[in-house]
GUGU-965364 format. One record per atom (N, C-alpha, C): x, y, z. Coordinates in steps of 0.1 Angstrom, whole numbers, plus 5000, padded with zeros to 4 digits. Atoms other than C-alpha are relative to their C-alpha. Layout:
residues N
XYZ/...
end
This chain:
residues 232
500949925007/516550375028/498850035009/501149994989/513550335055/500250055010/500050014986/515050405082/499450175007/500449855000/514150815079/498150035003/501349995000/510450735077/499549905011/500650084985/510350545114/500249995010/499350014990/511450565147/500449895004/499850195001/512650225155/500750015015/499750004991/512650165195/500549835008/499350144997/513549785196/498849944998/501050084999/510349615205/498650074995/500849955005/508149865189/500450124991/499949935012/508150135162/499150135003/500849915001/506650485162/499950084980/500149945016/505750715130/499450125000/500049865000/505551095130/498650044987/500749975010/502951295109/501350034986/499249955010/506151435091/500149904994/499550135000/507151065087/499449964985/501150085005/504350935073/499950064987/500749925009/503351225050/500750024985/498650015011/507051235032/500049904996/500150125008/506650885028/499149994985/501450035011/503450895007/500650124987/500049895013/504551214984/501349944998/499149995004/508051144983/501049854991/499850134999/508150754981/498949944990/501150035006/504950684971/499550034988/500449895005/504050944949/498349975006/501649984990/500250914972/499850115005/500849874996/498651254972/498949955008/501149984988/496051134998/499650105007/500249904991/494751395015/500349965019/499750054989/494851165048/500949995006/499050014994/498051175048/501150095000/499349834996/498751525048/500450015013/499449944984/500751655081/498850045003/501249934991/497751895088/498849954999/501050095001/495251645078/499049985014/500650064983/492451625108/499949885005/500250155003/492151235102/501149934995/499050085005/495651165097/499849894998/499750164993/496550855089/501449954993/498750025005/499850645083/499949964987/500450075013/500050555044/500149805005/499650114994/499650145048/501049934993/499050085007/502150055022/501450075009/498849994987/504550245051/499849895008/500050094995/503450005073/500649824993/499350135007/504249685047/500950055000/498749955003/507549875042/500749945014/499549974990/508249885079/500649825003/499850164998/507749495084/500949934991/498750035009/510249415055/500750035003/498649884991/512849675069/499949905009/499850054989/512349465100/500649915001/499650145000/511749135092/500549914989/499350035011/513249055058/498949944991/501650075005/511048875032/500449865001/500450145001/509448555030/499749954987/500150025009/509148365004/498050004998/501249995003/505048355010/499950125011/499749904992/504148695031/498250064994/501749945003/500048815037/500250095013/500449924994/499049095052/499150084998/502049954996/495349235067/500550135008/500349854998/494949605073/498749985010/501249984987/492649655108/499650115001/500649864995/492649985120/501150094986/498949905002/494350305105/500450115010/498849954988/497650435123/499950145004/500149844996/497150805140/502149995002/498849974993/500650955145/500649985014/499650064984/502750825176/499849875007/500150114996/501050525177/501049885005/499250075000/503150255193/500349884997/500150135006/503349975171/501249895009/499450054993/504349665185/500749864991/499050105011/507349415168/500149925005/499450174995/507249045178/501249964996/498750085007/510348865174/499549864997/500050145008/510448565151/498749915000/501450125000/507048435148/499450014984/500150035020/505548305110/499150065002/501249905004/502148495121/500050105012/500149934985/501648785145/499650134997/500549905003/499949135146/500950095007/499549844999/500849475149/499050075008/501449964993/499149615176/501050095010/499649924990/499449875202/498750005012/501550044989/497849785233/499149854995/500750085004/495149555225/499350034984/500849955017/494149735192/501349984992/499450065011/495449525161/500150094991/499849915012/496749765131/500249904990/499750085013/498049495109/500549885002/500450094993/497949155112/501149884987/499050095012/501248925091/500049875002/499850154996/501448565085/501049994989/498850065012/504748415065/500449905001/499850155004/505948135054/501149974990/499250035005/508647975037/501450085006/498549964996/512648045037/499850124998/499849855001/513648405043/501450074999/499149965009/515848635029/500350135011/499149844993/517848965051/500650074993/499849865009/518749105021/499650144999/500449885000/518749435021/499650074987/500150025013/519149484985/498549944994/501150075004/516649274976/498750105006/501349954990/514149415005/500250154994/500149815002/515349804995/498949984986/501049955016/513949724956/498649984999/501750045002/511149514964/498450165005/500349914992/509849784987/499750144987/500449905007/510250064960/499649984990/500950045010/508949864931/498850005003/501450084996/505749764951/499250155001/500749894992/505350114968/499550114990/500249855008/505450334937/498649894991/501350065008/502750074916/499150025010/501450004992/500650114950/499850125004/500349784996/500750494954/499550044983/500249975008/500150534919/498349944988/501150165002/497050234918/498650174999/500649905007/494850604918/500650114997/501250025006/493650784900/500949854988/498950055017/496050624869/499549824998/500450174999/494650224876/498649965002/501450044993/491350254897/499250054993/500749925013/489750524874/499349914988/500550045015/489850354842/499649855005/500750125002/489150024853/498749985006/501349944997/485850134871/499250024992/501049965009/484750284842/499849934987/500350095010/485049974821/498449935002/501650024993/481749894840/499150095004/501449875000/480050224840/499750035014/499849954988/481150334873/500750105003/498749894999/482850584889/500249985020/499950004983/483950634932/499250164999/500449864995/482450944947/500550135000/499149815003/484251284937/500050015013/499949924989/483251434970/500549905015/499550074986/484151154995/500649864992/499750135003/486250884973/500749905015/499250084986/486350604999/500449894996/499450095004/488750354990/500949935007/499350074983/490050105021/501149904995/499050124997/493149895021/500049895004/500450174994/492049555027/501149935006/498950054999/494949355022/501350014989/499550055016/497849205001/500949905008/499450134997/500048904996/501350044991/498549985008/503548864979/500049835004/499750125001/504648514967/501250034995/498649995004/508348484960/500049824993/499450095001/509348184937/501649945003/498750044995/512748204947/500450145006/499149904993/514848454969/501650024995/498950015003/517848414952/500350144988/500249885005/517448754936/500250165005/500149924990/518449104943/498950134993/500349885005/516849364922/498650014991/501349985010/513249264907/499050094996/500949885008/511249474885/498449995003/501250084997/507649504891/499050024984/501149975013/504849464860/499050015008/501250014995/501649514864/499049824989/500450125004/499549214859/498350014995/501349985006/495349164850/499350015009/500449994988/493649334876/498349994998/501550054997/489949304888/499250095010/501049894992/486649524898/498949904996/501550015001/483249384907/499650095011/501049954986/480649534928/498649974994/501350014993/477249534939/499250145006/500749914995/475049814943/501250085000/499149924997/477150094958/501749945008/498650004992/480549904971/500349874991/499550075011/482649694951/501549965009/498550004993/486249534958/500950004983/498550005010/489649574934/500749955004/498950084998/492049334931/501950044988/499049925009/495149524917/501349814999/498950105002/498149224906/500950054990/498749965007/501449214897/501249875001/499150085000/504348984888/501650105005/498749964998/507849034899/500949944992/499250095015/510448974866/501750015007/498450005002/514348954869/500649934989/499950005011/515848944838/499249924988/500850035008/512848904822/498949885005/500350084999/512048584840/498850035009/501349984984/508648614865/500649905009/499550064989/510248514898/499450005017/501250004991/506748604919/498950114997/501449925004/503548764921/499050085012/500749914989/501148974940/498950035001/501449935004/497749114948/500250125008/500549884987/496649434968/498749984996/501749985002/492549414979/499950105002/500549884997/490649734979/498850004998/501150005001/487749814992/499250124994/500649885003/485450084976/498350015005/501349994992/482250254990/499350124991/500649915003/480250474973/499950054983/499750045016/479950364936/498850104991/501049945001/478150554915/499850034985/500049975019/476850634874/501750064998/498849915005/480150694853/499550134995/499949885007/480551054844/501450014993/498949945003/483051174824/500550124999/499249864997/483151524830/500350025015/499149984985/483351464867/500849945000/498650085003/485751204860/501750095000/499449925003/487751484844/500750105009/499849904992/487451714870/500949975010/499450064997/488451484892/501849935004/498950045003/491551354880/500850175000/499249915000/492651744870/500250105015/500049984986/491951804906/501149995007/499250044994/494251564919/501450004991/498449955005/497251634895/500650135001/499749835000/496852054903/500549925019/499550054982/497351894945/501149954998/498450105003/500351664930/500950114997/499149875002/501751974915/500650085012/499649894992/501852184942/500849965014/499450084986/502551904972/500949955001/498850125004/505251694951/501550075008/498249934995/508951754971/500550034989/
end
């Protein structure tokens, strides 16, 4: 399923603007602007990056990962073999930085679903998630420059013995402070019914500001007329 969205050179990885950009619309559904082809500030979506390291290195039953820099096209990410912690770096500059733990799984199956359970709840985390829970606290992000950073996220597996789990969404979380706040989006992973692990993604936000509702509005029918027109 991945393999279209990566170059895969043995001991490192490249990632094309086309790559990257089809990933987020077509995978993702992530209208980012950043991760438009002709974007001046490309950048790689980072739930491609979590994708890539699964594709690679299968999952773990505990699995965290820290977002450093953001990936320009071509970059040449670099693939350790077999270590429980180790970064993603090209050169001396760290992109993404994995530690895991517990028994692991090479399922492909497994790794193809988890991957597009996680990626479509995390492409879809705005507006449809971050929006409204913002504005339970009389906030809103910045219309003209929403900045919203990819911190991290974690994945807990109670067991591996599974190929096809579903994802829920779980009881997610906004504080902030003056103008910048963090979100903690969560999720369980069910198989037939049963929760058989769980998750977070952090996100940082910058630029918080009085809720409106008619920029709210504007806002959102903004980014669904761009989804319209961008969607494959």
């Amino acid at each position: 399923m991945l393999e279209q969205f990566y170059q895969d050179f043995g001991t490192h990885v490249c990632i094309s603007r086309e790559q990257g950009s089809r990933f987020a619309k077509a995978v993702a559904d992530d209208f980012n602007p950043l991760h438009d082809v002709e974007a001046k500030k490309f950048c790689v979506p980072g739930d491609l990056l979590f994708s890539v390291v699964l594709d690679k290195y299968g999952i773990n039953e505990q699995m965290h990962f820290t977002f450093a820099n953001m990936v320009d096209e071509g970059v040449k990410l670099s693939m350790p073999q077999g270590e429980a912690q180790f970064d993603i770096k090209d050169g001396d500059k760290c992109y993404l930085s994995v530690q895991r733990e517990g028994e692991n799984s090479q399922c492909k199956t497994l790794t193809n679903a988890l991957i597009k359970n996680y990626v479509e709840f995390s492409g879809k985390a705005f507006p449809h998630v971050v929006v409204p829970l913002m504005a339970k606290q009389g906030v809103m992000i910045n219309p003209a420059r929403p900045m919203i950073i990819y911190e991290s996220m974690s994945i807990h597996m109670d067991t591996l013995a599974v190929t096809a789990p579903e994802l829920r969404e779980a009881e997610h979380v906004f504080t902030y402070e003056g103008k910048r706040g963090k979100i903690i989006l969560r999720f369980d992973f069910l198989a037939q019914g049963e929760v058989v692990g769980r998750g977070e993604k952090h996100m940082l936000v910058s630029g918080i500001r009085e809720y409106c509702q008619d920029t709210v509005d504007e806002l959102i029918r903004g980014y669904n007329e761009r989804k319209a027109a961008l969607k494959p």
